[in-house]
Each structure stands twice: as C-alpha cells, then as structure tokens.
C-alpha positions as CSV (number, residue, x, y, z in Angstrom):
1,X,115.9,80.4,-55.2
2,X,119.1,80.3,-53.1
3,X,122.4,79.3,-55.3
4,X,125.3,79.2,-53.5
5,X,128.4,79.5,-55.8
6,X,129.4,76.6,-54.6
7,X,128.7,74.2,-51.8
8,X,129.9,70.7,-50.7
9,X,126.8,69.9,-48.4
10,X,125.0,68.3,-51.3
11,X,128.3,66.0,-52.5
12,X,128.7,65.0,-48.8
13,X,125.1,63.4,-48.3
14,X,125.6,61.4,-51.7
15,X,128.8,60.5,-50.4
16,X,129.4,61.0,-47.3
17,X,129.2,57.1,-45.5
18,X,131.7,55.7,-48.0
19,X,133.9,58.5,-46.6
20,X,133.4,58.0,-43.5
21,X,134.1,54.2,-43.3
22,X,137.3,55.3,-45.6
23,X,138.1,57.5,-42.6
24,X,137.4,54.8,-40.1
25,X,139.6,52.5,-41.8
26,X,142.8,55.0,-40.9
27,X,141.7,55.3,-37.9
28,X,141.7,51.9,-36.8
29,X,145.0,51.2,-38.5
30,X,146.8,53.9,-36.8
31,X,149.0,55.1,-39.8
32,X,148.5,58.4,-40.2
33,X,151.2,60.2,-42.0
34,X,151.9,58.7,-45.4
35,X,151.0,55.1,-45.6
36,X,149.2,52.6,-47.6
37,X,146.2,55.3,-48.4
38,X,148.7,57.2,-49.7
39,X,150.7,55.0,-51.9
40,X,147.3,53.8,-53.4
41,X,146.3,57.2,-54.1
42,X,149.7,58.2,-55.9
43,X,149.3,54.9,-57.9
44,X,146.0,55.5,-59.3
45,X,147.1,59.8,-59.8
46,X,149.8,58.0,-62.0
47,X,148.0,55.8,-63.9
48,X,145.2,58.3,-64.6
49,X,147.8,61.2,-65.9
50,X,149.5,58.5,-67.5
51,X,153.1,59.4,-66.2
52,X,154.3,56.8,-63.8
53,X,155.1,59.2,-61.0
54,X,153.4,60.9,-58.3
55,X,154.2,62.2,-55.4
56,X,151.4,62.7,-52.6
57,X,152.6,66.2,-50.6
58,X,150.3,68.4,-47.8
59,X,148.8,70.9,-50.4
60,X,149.0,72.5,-53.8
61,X,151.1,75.0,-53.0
62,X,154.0,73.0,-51.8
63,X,153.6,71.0,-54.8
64,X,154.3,73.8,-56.9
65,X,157.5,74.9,-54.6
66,X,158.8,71.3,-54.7
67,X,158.6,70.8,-58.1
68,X,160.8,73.8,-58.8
69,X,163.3,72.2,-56.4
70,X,163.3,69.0,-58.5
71,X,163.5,70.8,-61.4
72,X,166.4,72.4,-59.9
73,X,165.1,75.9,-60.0
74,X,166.8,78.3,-57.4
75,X,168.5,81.9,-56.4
76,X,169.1,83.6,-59.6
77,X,166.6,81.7,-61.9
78,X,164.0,83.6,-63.6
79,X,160.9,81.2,-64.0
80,X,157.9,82.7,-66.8
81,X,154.4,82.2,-65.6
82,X,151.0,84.2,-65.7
83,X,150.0,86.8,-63.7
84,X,146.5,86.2,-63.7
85,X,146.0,83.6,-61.2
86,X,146.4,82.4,-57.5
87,X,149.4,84.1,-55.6
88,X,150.6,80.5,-54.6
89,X,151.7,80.0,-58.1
90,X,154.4,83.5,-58.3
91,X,154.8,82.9,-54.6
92,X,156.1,79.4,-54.8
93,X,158.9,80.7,-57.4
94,X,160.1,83.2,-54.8
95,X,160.2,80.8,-52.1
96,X,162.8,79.2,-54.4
97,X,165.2,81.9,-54.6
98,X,164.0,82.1,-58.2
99,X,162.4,85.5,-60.1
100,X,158.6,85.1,-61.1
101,X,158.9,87.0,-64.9
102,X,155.2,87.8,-66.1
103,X,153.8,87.8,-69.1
104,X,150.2,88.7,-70.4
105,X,147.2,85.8,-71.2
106,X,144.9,85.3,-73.8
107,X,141.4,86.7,-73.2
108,X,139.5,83.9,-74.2
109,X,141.2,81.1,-72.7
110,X,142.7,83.2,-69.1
111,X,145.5,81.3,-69.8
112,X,149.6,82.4,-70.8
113,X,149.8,83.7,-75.0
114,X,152.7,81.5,-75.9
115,X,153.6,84.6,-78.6
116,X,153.7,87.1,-75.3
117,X,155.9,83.8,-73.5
118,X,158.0,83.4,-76.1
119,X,159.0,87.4,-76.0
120,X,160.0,86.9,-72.1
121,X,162.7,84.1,-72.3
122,X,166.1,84.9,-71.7
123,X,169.2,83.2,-70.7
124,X,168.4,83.2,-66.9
125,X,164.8,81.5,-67.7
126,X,164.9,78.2,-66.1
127,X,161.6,77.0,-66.4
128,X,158.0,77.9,-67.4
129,X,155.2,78.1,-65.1
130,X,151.6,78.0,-67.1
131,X,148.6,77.8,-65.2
132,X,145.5,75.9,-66.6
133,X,143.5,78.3,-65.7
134,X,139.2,77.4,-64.2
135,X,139.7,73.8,-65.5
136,X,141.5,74.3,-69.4
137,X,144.3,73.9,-69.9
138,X,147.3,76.2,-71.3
139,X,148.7,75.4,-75.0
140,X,151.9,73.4,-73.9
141,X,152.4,72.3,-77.2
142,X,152.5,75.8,-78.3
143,X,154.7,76.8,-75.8
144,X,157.1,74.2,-76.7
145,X,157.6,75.6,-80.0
146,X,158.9,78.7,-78.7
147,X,161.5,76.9,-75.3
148,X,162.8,73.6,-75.1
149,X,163.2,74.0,-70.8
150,X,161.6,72.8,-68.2
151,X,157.9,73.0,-68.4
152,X,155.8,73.0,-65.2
153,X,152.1,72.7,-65.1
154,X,150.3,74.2,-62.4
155,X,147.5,72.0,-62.9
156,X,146.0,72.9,-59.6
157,X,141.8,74.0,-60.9
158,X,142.6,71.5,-64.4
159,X,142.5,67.8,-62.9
160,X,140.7,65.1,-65.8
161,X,141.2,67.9,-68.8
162,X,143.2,67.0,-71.5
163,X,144.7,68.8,-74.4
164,X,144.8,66.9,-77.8
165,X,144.1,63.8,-75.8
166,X,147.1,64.1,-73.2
167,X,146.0,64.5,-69.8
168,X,146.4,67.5,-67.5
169,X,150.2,66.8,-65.6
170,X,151.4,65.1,-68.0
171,X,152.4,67.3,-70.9
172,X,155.0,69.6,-68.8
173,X,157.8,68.4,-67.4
174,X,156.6,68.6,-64.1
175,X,152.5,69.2,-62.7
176,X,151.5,70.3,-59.3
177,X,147.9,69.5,-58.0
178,X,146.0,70.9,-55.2
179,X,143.2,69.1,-53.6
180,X,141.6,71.8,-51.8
181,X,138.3,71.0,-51.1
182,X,137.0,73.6,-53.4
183,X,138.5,71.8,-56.0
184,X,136.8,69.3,-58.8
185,X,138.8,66.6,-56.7
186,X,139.2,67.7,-53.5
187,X,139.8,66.4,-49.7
188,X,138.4,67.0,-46.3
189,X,141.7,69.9,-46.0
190,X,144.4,70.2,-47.8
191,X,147.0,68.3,-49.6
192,X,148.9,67.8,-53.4
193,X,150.7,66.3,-55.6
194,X,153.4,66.6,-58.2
195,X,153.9,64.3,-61.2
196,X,156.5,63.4,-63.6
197,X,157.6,60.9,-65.8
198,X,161.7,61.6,-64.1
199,X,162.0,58.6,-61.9
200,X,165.5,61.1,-60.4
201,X,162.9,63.9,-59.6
202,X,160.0,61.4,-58.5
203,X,163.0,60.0,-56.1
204,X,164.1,63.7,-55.4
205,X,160.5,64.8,-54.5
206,X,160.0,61.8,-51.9
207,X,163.3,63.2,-50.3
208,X,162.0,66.6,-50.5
209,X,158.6,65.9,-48.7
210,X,160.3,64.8,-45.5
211,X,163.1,67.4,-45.2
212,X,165.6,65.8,-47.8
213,X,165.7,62.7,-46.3
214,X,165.8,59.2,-47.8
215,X,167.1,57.4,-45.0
216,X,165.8,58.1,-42.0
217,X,168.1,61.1,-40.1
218,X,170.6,61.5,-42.8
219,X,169.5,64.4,-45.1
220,X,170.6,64.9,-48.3
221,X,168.7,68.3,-49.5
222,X,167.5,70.5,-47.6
223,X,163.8,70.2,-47.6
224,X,160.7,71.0,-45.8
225,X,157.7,68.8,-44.2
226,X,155.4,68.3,-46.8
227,X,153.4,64.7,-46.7
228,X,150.3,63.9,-47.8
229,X,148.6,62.3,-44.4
230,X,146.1,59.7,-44.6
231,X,143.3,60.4,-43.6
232,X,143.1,63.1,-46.6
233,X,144.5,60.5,-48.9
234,X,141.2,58.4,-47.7
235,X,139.0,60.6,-48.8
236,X,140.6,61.1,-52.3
237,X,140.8,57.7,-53.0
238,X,137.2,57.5,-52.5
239,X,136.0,60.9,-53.9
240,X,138.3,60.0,-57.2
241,X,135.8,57.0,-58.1
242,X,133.4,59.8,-58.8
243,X,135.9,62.3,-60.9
244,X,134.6,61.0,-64.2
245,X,130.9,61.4,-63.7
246,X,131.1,64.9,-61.9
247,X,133.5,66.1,-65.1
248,X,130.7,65.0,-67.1
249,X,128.3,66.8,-65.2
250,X,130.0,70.5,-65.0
251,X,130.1,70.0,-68.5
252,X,126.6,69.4,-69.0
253,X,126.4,72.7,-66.8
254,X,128.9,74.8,-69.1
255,X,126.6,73.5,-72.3
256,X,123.0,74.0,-70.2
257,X,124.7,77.5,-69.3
258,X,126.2,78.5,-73.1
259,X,122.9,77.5,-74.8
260,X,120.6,79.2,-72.8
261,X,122.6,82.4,-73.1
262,X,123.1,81.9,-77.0
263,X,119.1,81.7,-76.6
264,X,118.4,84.5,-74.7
265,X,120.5,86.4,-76.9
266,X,122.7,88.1,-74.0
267,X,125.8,89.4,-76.3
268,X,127.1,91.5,-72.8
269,X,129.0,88.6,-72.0
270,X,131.7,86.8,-72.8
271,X,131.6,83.0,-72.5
272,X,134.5,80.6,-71.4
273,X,136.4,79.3,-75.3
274,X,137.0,75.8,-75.7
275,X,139.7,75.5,-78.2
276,X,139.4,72.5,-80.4
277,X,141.7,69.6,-79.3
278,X,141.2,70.5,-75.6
279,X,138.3,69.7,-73.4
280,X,137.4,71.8,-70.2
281,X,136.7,70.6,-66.6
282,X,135.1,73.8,-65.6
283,X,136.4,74.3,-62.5
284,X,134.6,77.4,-62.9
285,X,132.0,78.8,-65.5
286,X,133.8,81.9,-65.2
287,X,132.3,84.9,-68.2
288,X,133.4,88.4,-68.6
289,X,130.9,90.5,-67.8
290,X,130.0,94.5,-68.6
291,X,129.6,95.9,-65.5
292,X,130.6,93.2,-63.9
293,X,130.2,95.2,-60.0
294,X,126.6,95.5,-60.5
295,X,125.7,92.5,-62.2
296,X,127.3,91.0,-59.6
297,X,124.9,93.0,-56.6
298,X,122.2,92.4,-58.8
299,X,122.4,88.3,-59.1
300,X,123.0,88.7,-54.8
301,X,119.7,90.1,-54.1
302,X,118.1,87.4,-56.3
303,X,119.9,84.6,-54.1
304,X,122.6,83.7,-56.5
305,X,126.2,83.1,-55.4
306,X,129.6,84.6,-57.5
307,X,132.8,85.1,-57.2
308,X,135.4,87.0,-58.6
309,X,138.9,85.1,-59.1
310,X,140.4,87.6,-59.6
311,X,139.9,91.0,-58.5
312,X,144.1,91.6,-58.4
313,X,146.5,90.6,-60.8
314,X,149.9,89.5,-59.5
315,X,152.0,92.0,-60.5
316,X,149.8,94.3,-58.7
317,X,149.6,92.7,-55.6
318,X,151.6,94.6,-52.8
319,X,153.8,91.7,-51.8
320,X,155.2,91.8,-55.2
321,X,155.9,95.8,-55.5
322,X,159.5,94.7,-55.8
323,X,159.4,93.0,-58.6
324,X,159.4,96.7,-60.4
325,X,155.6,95.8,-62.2
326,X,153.1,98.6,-63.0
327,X,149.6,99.5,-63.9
328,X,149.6,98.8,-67.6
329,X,152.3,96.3,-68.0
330,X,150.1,93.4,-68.2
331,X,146.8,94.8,-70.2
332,X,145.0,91.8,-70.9
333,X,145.4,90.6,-67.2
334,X,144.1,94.0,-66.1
335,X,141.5,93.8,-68.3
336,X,140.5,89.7,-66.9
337,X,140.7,91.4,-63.4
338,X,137.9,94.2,-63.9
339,X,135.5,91.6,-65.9
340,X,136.2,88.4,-65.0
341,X,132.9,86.7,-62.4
342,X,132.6,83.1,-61.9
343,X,128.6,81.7,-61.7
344,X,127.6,79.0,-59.7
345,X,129.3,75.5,-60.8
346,X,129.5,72.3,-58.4
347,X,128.3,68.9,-60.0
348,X,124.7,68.9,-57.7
349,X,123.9,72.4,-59.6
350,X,120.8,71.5,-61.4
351,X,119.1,72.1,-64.6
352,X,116.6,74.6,-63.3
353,X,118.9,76.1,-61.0
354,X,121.1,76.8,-64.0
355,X,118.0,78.1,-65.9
356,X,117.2,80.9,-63.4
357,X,121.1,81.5,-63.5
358,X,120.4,82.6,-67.0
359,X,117.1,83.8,-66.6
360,X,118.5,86.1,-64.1
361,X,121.2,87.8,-66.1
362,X,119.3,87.9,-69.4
363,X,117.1,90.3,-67.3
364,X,119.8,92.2,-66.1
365,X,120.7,93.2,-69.6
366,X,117.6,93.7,-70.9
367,X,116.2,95.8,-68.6
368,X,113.9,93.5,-66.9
C-alpha cells in the first residue's frame, strides 16, 4: 500500500464541483475582498461556536495576533502559553510587544497542566494562551480555577470539539482559528478567524483587520491588513456543510486505530487520552512512540506517511534564545518532542488502510 499522511486529492474529487461553482459565483460577482461570502461564513462560525461574534481575518496566525490586540495585550505584558506547539502561537505574543512565559503540558493530553499554569502567573500576566493541541482541547475550566484573566484559545487544529459540551472558541475569552488547508476545516490557502462573545472587541477586531479603520481613511488603532477574501471564504462555506460527517469519520479512525492496537497487544506506544467530558476532532492520531526515528524509517519503506509535530519545542527554537530558556526547563515538552509521531489521518483514510497502519507497527515491535 501507499498512505500518505495526509492528502486532499481524495476530498477534492467528492467535492470538488460544488467548490468550484462556489468559486465561480465570486468570480462573477466581482467582490473579492470581504463581502457577502464572508459575512455568511462568520455568521454560521458564530452560530456553530455559539458566541455571537466572528471575525473572518487572512490566516490563523493573524488571528492569534489580533486577538491579543483586542484583548489589549501589548509591550510589557507577559502572556502564559505552551511550548509544545506551532511557533505562530509564541510568535504572535511577541509581535505584540508582549513576553511569551512557558510552562510545561500534560503527557497524555499535549496540552498546558493548569497546576504547572497556575505556578507561572504573576502580576505582569495579561492573558493565557492554551493551545488545543491535534484536535482536544485544553482544560479551560481548570485553568479558570487557578486565573480569572483573559483567556485565549488557540483553537487553530480543535474546530467541532467540545469540552463538557461547550464548543471549541467559545470557552476562552477570545479563540483564534486557522483554516489552513491542512486543517479539519480548511480552504483552498489561508485564512482565520477570531471569536468572542465582546461585541467592543468583535467591533475592535473589524477595525483591526483593515489597519484600524472603521470609516474608511480615518484610523483609529494602528492595525495591519488582515481580511478574509472571498474566494477562500467560498470554499469554507461549502467545505463546512461537510465538518460534521468528516468529525465523525476521524473518529471512527481514532477508534478503528485504538482497538486494533489494544488487539494486537502493542504496549510500545502510547495512545492519544480522551478525558471524559471532552470529545476529540483528531486533527491528528498523534502516539508516542519508543524509538520513534526508526519506527518512523521503518513505516516509510512500507509506503506509510508520518509526521513529526514536533521535533523542537519552543523554548528551544533559535528565534527564541532570548527569552533566557534551556534544555531541561520544560521536561515534559522535551520529552513530547523526542516521542511524539503523527499516523495517517484525513476523513478518506479507510478501514483497511488503517488496518495495515496497525498491522505495520505491531510488526515493528514484535519483531516481524
């Protein structure tokens, strides 16, 4: 067999004319930038989170960026996130002004220990940052028990999970989502969105999208150009009519892959943890994995695609050598980094697919 890790040919032949004719549509109107598409899109992003705002911006990481500005996050802020995840996330603080201030995860979930959170706050903390990490999402409840702040949700890999019934973006404060087309919802190129239940920083974000402006050449913040175009917003409101059904489906894969592993008996993994009271979009099937390297070579010359998200925690990362981080600091993270590999995982996958997945690494392990 030959599994990629992930591909969007198969999605695009089962949807690819509605898409097109979405596409089409834009075209003929000539409204390119903003637009009907993407007020329609924002309404139903609203609806489904359930918080009456959203605001349609050019990509995930912007979204993250602007909702610190809303949230009025700037020079001399420290802002507590994860450093096991995207560099967007840390690098979206310190395009604010603000200080990213790590702390360590939880091993089973990837995402931010609200103990180790709690330990980080001081007066300059001006907001949390947690990242629902390959499609679950981090304890905000928990979290709120330990700082009454602003809570952000980078909600980027977690669109259509919920935690104790509330849906990802709308238990922070704030959520930024990207749309990448990686993504379980994701466009023809990039684009985001922030939601809130603030009308002031759903009015603040709008500004903030088209360089601070509400009326047109009078500027009230300074802001950057950051708007959702149509075309992309066309393609979402389309692809989002399938959300539900390819939710369902990489669960189906997360449940095909746990039981045949449970079967097969391979105890040199670690599986992704479902909490009770939160449900998983698996934006990933992401295990930790003993020699991870080699199983990793191993599953390539058998045709079968992973990843590694990923390989370099953030405090590691050159870019960040200022921020006065070492080796050590951040065990858990360290310890994500070295195991962490992400199998194959689109909706298409199939069941026998899936099976050889397992197959595959059962024989790794057992020697054949």
């Amino acid at each position: 067999m030959n599994i990629p890790a992930f591909t969007l040919s198969r999605q695009i032949q089962e949807i690819g004319p509605a898409v097109e004719e979405a596409m089409h549509e834009v075209v003929n109107s000539g409204q390119f930038i903003l637009g009907p598409q993407v007020q329609a899109f924002e309404e139903r992003i609203a609806q489904m989170t359930g918080t009456g705002y959203a605001v349609g911006v050019a990509n995930g990481s912007d979204a993250l960026y602007l909702a610190l500005r809303a949230a009025g996050v700037g020079p001399g802020d420290e802002v507590i996130t994860t450093p096991f995840t995207f560099f967007a996330t840390a690098g979206s603080i310190l395009r604010t002004g603000a200080k990213p201030v790590f702390t360590d995860i939880n091993l089973d979930t990837f995402n931010m220990d609200p103990d180790q959170a709690s330990a980080r706050i001081s007066p300059r903390t001006r907001a949390m940052l947690p990242v629902h990490l390959f499609g679950l999402m981090a304890d905000i409840d928990a979290l709120r028990q330990h700082y009454a702040g602003v809570i952000i949700e980078d909600a980027a890999q977690a669109i259509g999970a919920t935690l104790r019934n509330k849906p990802a973006g709308s238990v922070g404060d704030l959520a930024a989502f990207s749309f990448f087309p990686t993504k379980n919802l994701g466009a023809f190129g990039d684009a985001g969105m922030v939601t809130t239940t603030n009308d002031q920083w759903a009015t603040m974000l709008r500004s903030l999208r088209v360089h601070g402006s509400r009326q047109k050449y009078h500027h009230e913040w300074l802001g950057i150009n950051s708007r959702l175009d149509a075309v992309q917003a066309a393609v979402l409101n389309v692809k989002l009519n399938y959300l539900a059904h390819w939710t369902t489906r990489r669960q189906q894969i997360a449940e095909r892959y746990r039981q045949g592993f449970v079967e097969r008996r391979v105890s040199d993994i670690h599986l992704p943890s479902v909490p009770q009271g939160f449900s998983h979009v698996f934006h990933q099937y992401t295990i930790r994995a003993e020699a991870r390297d080699r199983l990793s070579a191993y599953l390539k010359d058998r045709g079968i695609g992973t990843t590694v998200y990923y390989p370099l925690s953030l405090h590691l990362q050159p870019a960040l050598r200022d921020l006065g981080y070492r080796l050590g600091d951040f065990p858990r993270s360290e310890q994500a980094q070295d195991e962490v590999l992400s199998l194959p995982m689109f909706p298409e996958l199939t069941d026998q697919e899936v099976d050889y997945v397992v197959q595959q690494i059962a024989a790794f392990y057992q020697g054949g």
